[in-house]
C-alpha positions as CSV (number, residue, x, y, z in Angstrom):
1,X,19.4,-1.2,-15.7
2,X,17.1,-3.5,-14.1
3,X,16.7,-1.7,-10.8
4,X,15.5,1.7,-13.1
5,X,13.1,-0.4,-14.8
6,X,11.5,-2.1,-11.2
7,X,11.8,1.6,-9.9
8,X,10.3,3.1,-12.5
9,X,7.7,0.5,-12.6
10,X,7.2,0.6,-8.9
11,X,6.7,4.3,-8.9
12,X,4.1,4.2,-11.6
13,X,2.2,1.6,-9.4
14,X,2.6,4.5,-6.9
15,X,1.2,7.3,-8.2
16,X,-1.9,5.6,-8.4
17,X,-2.4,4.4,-5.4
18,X,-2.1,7.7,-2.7
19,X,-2.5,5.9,0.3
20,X,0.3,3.8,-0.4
21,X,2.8,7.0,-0.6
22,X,1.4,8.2,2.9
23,X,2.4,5.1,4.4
24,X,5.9,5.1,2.9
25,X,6.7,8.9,3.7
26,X,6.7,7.9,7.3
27,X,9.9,5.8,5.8
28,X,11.6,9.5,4.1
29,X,15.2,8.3,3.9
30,X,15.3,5.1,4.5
31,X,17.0,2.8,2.3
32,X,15.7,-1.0,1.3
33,X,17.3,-3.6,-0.6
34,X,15.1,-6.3,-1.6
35,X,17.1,-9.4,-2.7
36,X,16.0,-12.1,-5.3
37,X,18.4,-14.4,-4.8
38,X,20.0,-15.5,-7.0
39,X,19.3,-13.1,-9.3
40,X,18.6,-9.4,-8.2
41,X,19.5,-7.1,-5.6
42,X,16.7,-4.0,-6.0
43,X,18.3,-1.1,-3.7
44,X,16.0,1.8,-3.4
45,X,15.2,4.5,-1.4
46,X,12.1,6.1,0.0
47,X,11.4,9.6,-1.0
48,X,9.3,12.8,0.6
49,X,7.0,12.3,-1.8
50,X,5.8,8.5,-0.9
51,X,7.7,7.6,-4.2
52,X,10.8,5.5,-4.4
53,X,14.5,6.2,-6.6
54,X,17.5,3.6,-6.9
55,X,20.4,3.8,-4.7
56,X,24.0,3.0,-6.2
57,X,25.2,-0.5,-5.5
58,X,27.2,-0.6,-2.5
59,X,25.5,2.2,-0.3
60,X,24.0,1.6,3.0
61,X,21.1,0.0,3.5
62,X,18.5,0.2,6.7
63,X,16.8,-3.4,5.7
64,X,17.4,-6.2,3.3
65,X,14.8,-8.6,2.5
66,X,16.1,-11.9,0.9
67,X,13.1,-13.8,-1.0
68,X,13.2,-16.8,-3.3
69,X,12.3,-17.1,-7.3
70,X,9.3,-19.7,-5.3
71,X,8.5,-17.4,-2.6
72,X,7.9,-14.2,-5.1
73,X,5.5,-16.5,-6.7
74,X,3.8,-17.4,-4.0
75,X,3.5,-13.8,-2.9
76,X,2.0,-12.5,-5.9
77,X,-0.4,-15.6,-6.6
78,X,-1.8,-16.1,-2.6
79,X,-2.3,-12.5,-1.4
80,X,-4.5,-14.7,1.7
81,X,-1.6,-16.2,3.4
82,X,0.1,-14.1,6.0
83,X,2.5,-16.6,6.6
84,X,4.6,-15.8,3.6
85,X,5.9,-12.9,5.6
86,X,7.9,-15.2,8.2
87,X,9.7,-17.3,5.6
88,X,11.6,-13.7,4.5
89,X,15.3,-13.7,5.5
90,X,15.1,-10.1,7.1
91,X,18.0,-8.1,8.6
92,X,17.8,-5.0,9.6
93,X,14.8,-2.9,10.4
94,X,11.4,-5.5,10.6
95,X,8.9,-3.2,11.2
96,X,9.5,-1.8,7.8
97,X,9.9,-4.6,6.4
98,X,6.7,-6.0,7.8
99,X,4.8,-1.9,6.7
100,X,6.6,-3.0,3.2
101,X,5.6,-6.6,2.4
102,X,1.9,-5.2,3.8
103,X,1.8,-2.5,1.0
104,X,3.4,-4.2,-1.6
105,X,0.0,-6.7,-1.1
106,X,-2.4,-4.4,-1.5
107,X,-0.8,-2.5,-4.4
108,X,-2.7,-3.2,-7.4
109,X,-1.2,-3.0,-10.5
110,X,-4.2,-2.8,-13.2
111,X,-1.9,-3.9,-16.4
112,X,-4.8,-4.5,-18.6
113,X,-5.9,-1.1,-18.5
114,X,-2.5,0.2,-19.0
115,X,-2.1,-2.2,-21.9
116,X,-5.4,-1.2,-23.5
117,X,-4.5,2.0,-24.3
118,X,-1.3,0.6,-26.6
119,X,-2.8,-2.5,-28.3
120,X,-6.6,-2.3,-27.5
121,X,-9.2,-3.7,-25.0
122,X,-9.4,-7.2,-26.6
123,X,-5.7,-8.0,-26.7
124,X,-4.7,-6.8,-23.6
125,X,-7.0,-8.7,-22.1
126,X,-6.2,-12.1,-23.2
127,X,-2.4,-10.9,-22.5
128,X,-3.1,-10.5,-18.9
129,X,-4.9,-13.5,-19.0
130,X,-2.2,-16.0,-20.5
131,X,0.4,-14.5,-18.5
132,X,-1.4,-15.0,-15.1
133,X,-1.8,-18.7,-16.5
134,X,1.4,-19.1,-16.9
135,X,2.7,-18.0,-13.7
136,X,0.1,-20.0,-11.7
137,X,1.3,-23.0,-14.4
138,X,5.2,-22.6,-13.0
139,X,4.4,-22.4,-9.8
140,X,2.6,-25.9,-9.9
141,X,5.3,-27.1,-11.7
142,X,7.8,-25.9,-8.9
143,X,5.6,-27.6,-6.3
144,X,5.7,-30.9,-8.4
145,X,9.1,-30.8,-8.3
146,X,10.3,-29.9,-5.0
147,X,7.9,-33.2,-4.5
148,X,9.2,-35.3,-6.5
149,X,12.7,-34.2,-5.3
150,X,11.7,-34.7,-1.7
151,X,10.3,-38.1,-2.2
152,X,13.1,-39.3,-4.7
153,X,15.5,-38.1,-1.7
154,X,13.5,-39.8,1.2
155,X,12.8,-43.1,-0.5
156,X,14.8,-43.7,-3.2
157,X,17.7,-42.3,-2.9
158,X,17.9,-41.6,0.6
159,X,19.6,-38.5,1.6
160,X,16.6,-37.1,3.6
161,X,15.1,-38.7,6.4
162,X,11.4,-39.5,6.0
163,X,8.7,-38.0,8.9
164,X,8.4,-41.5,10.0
165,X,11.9,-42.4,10.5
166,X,12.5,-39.0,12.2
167,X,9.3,-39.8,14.3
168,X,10.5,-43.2,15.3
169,X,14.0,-42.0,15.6
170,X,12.2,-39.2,18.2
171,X,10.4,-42.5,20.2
172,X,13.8,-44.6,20.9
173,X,15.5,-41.2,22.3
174,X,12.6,-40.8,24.2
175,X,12.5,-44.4,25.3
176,X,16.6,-45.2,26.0
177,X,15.7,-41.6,28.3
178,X,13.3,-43.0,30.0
179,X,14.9,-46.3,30.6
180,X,18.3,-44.2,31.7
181,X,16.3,-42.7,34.2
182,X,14.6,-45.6,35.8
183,X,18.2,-47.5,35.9
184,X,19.2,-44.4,37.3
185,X,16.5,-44.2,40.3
186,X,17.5,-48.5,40.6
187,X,21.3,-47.2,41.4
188,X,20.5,-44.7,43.6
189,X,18.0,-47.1,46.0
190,X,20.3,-50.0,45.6
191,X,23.7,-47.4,46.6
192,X,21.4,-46.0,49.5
193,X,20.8,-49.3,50.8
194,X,23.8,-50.6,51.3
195,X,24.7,-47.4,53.4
């Protein structure tokens, strides 16, 4: 049910944007899962026609793409940062994967205008509006969070090691190798010595 509706959805995107379909008809065939975890696996195909259509559960796929609830969010709030793309678990085909998460970018959906035509110009607009507010409210929330988890587990309670234990931690290896060493080279003259 929810895979029709993201298809559907995905292929009305589509339609609008024509370039976007050339690009994906190089991919005729190919077959893409793109996992929410842990909520949603979105299996889909790509077309002739640039467009996309659901595959049953269990088929096989060319490339799965494994994305966090957080990492969605940040995709679709900071279309800048390039670096999103590395932190998606890939496996299987990564040059389509990479042509994918490109495209999806520079899709646009314009929801307000498709809104104003049901419930008017005025409405649709603040609709948009509170919504994208919302999102960019959760996501600061989720930051806070994952903060305030990180530094309850590093200080308070800890289960993580802080930066500057793991840096001083990094120093004393550094140090006991360095001092191996030099007892080392002090065995070695004193051994050749005595010969």
């Amino acid at each position: 049910m929810l895979t029709s509706i993201a298809v559907s959805s995905i292929n009305h995107i589509l339609h609008g944007e024509s370039w976007a379909r050339k690009r994906l008809q190089v991919y005729t065939g190919k077959t893409v899962c793109i996992r929410l975890f842990p909520f949603l696996d979105l299996s889909f195909s790509i077309q002739v026609d640039g467009e996309i259509s659901a595959v049953p559960d269990g088929s096989r796929v060319d490339t799965v793409m494994t994305l966090t609830p957080v990492l969605l969010l940040r995709i679709r709030t900071n279309n800048s940062d390039d670096t999103v793309f590395d932190e998606i678990d890939i496996c299987g085909d990564s040059a389509m994967a990479k042509e994918l998460f490109i495209i999806g970018r520079h899709l646009h959906w314009d929801l307000e205008q498709d809104l104003s035509g049901i419930i008017g110009d005025i409405l649709s607009h603040r609709i948009v509006h509170s919504g994208e507010n919302i999102i960019l409210w959760q996501i600061e929330n989720m930051q806070n969070l994952s903060n305030a988890l990180v530094e309850y587990w590093t200080e308070e309670q800890p289960m993580l090691a802080s930066h500057t234990l793991v840096s001083e931690f990094n120093r004393e290896v550094e140090t006991l190798y360095y001092d191996t060493e030099q007892l080392e080279r002090r065995i070695q003259k004193l051994t050749h010595h005595e010969w």
